[in-house]
SEMARDO-317373 format. One record per residue: residue number from 1; residue in one letter; y, z, x of N, C-alpha, C, O in turn. Coordinates in steps of 0.2 Angstrom, whole numbers. Layout:
// SEMARDO-317373
+-----+------+-------+-------+-------+-------+-------+-------+-------+-------+-------+-------+-------+-------+
! seq ! type !  n.c2 !  n.c3 !  n.c1 ! ca.c2 ! ca.c3 ! ca.c1 !  c.c2 !  c.c3 !  c.c1 !  o.c2 !  o.c3 !  o.c1 !
+-----+------+-------+-------+-------+-------+-------+-------+-------+-------+-------+-------+-------+-------+
! NUM !    a !     Y !     Z !     X !     Y !     Z !     X !     Y !     Z !     X !     Y !     Z !     X !
...
+-----+------+-------+-------+-------+-------+-------+-------+-------+-------+-------+-------+-------+-------+
//
This chain:
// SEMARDO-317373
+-----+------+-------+-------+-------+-------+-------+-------+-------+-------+-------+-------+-------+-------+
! seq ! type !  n.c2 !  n.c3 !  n.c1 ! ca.c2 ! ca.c3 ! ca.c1 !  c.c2 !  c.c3 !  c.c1 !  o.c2 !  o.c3 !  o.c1 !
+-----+------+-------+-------+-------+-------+-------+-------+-------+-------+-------+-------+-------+-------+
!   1 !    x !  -325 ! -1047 !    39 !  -329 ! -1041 !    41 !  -336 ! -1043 !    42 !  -339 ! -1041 !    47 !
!   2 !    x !  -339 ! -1046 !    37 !  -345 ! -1047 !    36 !  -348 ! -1051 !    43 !  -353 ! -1049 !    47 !
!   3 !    x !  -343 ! -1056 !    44 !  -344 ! -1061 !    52 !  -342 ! -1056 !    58 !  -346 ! -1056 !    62 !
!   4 !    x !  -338 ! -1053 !    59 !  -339 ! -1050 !    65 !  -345 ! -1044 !    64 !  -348 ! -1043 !    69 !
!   5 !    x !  -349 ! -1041 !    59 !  -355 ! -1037 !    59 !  -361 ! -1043 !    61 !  -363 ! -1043 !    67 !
!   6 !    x !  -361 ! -1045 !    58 !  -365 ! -1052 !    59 !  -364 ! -1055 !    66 !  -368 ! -1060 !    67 !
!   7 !    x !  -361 ! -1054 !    71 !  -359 ! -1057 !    77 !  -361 ! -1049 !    81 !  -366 ! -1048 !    85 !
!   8 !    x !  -358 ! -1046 !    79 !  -360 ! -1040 !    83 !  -366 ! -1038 !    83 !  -368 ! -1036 !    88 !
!   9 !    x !  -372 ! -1041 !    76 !  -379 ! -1039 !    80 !  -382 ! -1045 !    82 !  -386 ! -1044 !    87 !
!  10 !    x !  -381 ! -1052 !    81 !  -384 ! -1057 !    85 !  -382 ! -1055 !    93 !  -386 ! -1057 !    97 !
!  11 !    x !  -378 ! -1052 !    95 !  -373 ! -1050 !   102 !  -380 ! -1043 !   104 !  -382 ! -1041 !   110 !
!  12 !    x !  -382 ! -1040 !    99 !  -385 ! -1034 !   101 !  -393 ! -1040 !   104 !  -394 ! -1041 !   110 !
!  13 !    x !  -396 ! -1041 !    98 !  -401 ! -1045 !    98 !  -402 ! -1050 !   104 !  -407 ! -1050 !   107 !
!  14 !    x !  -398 ! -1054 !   106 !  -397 ! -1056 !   112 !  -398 ! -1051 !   118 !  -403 ! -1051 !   123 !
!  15 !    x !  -394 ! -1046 !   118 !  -397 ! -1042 !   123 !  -401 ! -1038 !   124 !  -402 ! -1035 !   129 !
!  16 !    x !  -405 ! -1036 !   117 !  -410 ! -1032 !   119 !  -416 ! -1038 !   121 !  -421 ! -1035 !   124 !
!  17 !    x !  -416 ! -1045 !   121 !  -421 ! -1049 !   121 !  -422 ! -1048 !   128 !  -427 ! -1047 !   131 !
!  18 !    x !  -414 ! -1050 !   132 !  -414 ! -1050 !   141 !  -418 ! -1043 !   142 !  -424 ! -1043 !   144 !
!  19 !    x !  -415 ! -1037 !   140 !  -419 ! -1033 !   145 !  -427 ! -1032 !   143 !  -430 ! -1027 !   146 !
!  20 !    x !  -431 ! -1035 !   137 !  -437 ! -1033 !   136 !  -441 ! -1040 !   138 !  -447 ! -1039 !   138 !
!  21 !    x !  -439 ! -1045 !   139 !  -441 ! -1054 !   139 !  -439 ! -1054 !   151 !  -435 ! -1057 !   154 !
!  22 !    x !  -444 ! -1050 !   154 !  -443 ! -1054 !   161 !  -442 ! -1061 !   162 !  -440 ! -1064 !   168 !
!  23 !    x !  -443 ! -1066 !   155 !  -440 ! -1072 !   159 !  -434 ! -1074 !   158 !  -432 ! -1079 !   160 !
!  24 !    x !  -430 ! -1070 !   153 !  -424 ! -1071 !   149 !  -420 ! -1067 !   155 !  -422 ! -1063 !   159 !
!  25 !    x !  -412 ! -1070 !   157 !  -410 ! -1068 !   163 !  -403 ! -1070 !   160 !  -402 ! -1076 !   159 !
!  26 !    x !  -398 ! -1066 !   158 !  -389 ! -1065 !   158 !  -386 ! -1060 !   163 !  -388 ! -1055 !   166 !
!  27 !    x !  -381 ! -1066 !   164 !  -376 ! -1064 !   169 !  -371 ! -1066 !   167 !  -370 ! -1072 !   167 !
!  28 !    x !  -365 ! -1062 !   166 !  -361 ! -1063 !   162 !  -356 ! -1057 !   159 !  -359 ! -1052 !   158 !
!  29 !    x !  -350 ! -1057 !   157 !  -349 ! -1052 !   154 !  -349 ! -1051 !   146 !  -352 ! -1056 !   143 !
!  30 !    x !  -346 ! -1047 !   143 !  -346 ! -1046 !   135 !  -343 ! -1050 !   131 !  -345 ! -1049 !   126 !
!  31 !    x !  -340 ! -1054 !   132 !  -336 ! -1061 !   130 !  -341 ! -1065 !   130 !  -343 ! -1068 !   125 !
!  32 !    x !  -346 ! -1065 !   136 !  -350 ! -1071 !   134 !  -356 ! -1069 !   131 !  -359 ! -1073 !   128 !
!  33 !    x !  -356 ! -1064 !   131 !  -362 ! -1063 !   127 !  -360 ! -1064 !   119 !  -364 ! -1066 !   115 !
!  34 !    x !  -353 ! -1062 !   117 !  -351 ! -1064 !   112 !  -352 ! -1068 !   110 !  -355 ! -1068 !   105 !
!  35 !    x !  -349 ! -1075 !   115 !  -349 ! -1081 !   113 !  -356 ! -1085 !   113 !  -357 ! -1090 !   109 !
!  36 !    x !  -361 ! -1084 !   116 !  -369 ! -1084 !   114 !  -370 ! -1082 !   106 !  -371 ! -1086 !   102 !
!  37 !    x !  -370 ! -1077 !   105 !  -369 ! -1074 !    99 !  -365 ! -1081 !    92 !  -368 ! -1083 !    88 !
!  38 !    x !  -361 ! -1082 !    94 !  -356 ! -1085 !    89 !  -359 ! -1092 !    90 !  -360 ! -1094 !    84 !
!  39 !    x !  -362 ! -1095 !    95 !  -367 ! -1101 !    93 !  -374 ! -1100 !    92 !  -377 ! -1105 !    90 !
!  40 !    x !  -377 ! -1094 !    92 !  -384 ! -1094 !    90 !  -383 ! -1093 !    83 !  -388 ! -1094 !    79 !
!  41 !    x !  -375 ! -1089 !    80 !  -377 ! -1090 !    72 !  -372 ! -1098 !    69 !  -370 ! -1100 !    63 !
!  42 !    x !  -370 ! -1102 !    74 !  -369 ! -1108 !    72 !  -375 ! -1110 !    71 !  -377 ! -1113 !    66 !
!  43 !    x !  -377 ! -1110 !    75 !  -386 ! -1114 !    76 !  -388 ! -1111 !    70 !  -387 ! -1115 !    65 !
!  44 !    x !  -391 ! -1104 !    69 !  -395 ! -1106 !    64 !  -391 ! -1105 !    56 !  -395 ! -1103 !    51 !
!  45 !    x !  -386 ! -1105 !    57 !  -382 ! -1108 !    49 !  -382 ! -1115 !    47 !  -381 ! -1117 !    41 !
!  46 !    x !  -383 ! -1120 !    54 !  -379 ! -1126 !    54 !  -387 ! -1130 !    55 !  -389 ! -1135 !    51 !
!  47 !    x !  -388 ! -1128 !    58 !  -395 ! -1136 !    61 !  -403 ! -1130 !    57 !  -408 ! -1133 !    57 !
!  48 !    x !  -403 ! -1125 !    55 !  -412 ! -1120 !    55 !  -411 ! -1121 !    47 !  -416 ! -1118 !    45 !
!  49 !    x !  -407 ! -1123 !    43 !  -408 ! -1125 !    34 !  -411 ! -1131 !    36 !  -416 ! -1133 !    33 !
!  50 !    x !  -408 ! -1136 !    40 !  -411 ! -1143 !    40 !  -418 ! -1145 !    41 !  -421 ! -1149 !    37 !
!  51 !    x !  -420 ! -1140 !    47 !  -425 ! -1143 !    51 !  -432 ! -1139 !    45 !  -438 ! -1141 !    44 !
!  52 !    x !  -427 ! -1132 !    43 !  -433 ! -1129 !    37 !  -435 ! -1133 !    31 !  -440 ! -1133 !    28 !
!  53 !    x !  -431 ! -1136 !    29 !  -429 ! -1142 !    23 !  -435 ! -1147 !    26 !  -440 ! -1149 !    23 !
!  54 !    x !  -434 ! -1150 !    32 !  -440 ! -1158 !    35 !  -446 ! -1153 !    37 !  -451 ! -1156 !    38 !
!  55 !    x !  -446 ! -1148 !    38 !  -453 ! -1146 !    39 !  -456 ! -1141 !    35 !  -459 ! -1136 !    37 !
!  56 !    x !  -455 ! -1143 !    28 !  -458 ! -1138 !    23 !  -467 ! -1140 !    22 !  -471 ! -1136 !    21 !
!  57 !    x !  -469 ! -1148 !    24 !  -476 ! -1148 !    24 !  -479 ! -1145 !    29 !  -483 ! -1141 !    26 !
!  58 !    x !  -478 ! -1144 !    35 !  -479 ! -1142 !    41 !  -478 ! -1132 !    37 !  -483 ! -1128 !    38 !
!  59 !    x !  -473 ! -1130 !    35 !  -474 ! -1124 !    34 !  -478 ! -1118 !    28 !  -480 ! -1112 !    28 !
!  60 !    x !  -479 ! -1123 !    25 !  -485 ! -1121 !    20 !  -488 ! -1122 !    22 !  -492 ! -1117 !    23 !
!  61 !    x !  -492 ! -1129 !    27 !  -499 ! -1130 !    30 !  -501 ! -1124 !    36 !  -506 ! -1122 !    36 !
!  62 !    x !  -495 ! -1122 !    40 !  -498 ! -1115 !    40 !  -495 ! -1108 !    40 !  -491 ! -1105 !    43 !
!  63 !    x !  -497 ! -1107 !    34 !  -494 ! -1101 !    30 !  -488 ! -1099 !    31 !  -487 ! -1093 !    32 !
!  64 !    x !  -483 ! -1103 !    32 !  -476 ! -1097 !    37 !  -476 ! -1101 !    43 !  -472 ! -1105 !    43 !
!  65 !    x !  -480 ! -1099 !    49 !  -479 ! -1097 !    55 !  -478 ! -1102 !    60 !  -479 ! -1102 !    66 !
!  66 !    x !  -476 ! -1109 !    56 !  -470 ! -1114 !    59 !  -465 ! -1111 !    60 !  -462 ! -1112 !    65 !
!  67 !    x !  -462 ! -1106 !    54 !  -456 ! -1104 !    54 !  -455 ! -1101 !    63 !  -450 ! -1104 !    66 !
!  68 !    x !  -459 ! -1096 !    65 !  -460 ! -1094 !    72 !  -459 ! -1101 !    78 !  -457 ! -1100 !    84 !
!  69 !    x !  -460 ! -1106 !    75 !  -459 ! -1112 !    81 !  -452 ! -1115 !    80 !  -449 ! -1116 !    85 !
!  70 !    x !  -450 ! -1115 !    75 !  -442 ! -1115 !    71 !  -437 ! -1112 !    76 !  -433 ! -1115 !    80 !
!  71 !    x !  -440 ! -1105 !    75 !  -434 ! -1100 !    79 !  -436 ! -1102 !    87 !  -432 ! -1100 !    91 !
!  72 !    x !  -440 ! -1103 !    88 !  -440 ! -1105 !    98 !  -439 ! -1112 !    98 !  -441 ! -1115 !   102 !
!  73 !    x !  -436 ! -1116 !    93 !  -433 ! -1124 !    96 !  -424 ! -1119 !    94 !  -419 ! -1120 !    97 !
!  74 !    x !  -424 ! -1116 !    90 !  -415 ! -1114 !    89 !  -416 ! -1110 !    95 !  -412 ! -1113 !    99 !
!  75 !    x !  -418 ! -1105 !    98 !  -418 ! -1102 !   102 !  -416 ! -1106 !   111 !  -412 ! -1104 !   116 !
!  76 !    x !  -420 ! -1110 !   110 !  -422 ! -1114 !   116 !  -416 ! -1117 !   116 !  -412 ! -1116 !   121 !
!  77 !    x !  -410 ! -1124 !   108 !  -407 ! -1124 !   109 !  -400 ! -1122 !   110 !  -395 ! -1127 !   110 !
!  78 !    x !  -399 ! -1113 !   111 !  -394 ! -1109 !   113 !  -395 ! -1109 !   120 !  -390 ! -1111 !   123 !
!  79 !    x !  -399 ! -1107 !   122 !  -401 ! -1106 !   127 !  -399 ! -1114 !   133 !  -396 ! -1112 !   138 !
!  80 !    x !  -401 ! -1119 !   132 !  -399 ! -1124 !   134 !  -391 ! -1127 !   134 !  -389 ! -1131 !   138 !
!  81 !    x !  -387 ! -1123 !   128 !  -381 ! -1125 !   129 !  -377 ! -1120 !   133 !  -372 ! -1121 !   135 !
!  82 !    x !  -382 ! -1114 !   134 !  -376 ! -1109 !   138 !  -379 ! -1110 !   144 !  -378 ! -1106 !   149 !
!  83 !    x !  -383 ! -1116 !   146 !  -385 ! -1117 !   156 !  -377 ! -1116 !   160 !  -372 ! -1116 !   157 !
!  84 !    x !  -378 ! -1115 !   166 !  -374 ! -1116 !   171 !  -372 ! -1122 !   169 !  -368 ! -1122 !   165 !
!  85 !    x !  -375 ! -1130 !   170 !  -373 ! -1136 !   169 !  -369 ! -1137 !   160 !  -365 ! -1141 !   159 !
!  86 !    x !  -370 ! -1134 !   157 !  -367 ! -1135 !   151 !  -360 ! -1131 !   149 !  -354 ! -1133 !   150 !
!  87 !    x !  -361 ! -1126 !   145 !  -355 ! -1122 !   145 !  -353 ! -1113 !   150 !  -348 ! -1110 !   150 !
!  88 !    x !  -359 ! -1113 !   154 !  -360 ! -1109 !   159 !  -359 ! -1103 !   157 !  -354 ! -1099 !   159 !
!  89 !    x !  -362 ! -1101 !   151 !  -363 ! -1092 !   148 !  -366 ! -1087 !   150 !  -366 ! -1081 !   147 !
!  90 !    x !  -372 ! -1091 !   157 !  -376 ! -1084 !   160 !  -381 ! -1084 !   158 !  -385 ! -1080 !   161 !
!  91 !    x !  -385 ! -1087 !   152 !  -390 ! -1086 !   149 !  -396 ! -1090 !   150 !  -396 ! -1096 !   148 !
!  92 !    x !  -400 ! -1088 !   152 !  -405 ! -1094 !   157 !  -414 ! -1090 !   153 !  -416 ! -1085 !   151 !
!  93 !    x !  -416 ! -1094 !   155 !  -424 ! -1094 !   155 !  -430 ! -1095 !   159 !  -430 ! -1101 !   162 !
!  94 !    x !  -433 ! -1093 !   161 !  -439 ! -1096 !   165 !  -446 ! -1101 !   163 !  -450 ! -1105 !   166 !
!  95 !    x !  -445 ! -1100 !   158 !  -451 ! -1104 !   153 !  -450 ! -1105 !   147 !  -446 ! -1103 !   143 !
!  96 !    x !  -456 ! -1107 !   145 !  -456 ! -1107 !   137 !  -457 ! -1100 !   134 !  -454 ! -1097 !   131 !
!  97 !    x !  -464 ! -1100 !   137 !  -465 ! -1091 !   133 !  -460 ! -1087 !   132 !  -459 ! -1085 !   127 !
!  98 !    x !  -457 ! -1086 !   138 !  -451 ! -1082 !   140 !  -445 ! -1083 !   133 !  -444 ! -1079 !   129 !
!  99 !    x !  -443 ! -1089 !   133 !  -440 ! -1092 !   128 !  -443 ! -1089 !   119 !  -439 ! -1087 !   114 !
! 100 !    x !  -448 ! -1091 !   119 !  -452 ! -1090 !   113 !  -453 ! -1081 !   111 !  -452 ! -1079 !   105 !
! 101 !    x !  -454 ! -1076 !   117 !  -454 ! -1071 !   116 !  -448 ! -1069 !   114 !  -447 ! -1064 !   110 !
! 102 !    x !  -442 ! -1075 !   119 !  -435 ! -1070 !   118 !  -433 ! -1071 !   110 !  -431 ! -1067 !   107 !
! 103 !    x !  -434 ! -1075 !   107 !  -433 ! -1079 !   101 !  -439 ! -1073 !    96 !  -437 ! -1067 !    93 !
! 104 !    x !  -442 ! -1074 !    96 !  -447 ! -1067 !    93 !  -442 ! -1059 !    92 !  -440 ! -1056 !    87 !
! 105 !    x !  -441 ! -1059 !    98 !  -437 ! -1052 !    99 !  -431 ! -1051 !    96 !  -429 ! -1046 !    93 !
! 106 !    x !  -427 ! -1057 !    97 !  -420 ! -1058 !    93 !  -420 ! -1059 !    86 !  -415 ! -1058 !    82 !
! 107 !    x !  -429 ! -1063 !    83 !  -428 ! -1062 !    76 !  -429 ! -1055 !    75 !  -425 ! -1053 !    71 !
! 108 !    x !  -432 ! -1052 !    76 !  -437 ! -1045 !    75 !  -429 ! -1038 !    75 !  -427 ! -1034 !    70 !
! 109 !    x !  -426 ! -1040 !    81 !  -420 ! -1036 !    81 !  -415 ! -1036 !    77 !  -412 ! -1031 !    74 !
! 110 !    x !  -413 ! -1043 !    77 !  -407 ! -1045 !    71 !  -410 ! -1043 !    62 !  -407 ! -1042 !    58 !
! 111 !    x !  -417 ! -1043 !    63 !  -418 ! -1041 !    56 !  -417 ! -1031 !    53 !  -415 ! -1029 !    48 !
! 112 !    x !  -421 ! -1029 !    59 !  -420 ! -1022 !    57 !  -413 ! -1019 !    59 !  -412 ! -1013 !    58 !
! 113 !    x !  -408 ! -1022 !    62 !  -402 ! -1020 !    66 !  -398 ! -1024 !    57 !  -394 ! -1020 !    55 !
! 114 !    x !  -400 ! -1029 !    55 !  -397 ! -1029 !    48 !  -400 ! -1025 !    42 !  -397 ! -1026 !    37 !
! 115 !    x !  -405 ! -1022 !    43 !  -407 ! -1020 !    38 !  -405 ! -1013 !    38 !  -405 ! -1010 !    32 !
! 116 !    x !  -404 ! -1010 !    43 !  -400 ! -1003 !    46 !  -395 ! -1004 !    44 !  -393 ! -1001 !    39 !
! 117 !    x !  -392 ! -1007 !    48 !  -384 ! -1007 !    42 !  -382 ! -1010 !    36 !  -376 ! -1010 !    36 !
! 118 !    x !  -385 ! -1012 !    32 !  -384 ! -1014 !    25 !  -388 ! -1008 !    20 !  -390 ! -1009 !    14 !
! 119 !    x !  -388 ! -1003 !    24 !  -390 !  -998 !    21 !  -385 !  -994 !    24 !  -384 !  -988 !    23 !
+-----+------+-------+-------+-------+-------+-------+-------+-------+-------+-------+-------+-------+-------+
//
């Protein structure tokens, strides 16, 4: 139960990023938004402990707010694996910012959207 809540707000979080992020763009239907969902909490179960583990100097050296570049390389590589050329899920970007905001917005959402329901 815990994984499909947890799938259902990355699924949220992903979509509120498209509609408040103009350079974030899906087309697609609910399956795939799903399945974007089910690899962005592969990513950061599987590859965002490692990379927080090799960049602990870099995260003290500035207060945290590496952690914020952390989530736009996980972000960026979700985002890369749902290209048309790759697994073709609809999920596109126009730049970095764009990327970096949507990434912003999906942490910021996924944490009050769990904090919401765990109460």
């Amino acid at each position: 139960m815990k994984f499909l809540v947890g799938l259902a707000i990355n699924a949220f979080a992903v979509w509120v990023a498209v509609g408040v992020i103009d350079g974030l763009e899906f087309s697609g239907d609910i399956w795939k938004l799903l399945l974007i969902a089910v690899i962005l909490g592969v990513v950061n179960t599987g590859i965002k402990p490692i990379l927080k583990i090799l960049s602990i100097p870099f995260i003290v050296m500035s207060l945290g707010l590496f952690l914020l570049v952390i989530n736009w390389v996980m972000f960026a590589l979700v985002i890369w694996l749902a290209a048309p050329d790759r697994l073709d899920l609809g999920l596109t970007s126009t730049g970095l910012w764009s990327t970096f905001l949507g990434a912003l917005i999906v942490s910021i959402t996924s944490w009050v959207a769990s904090a919401a329901i765990s109460r």
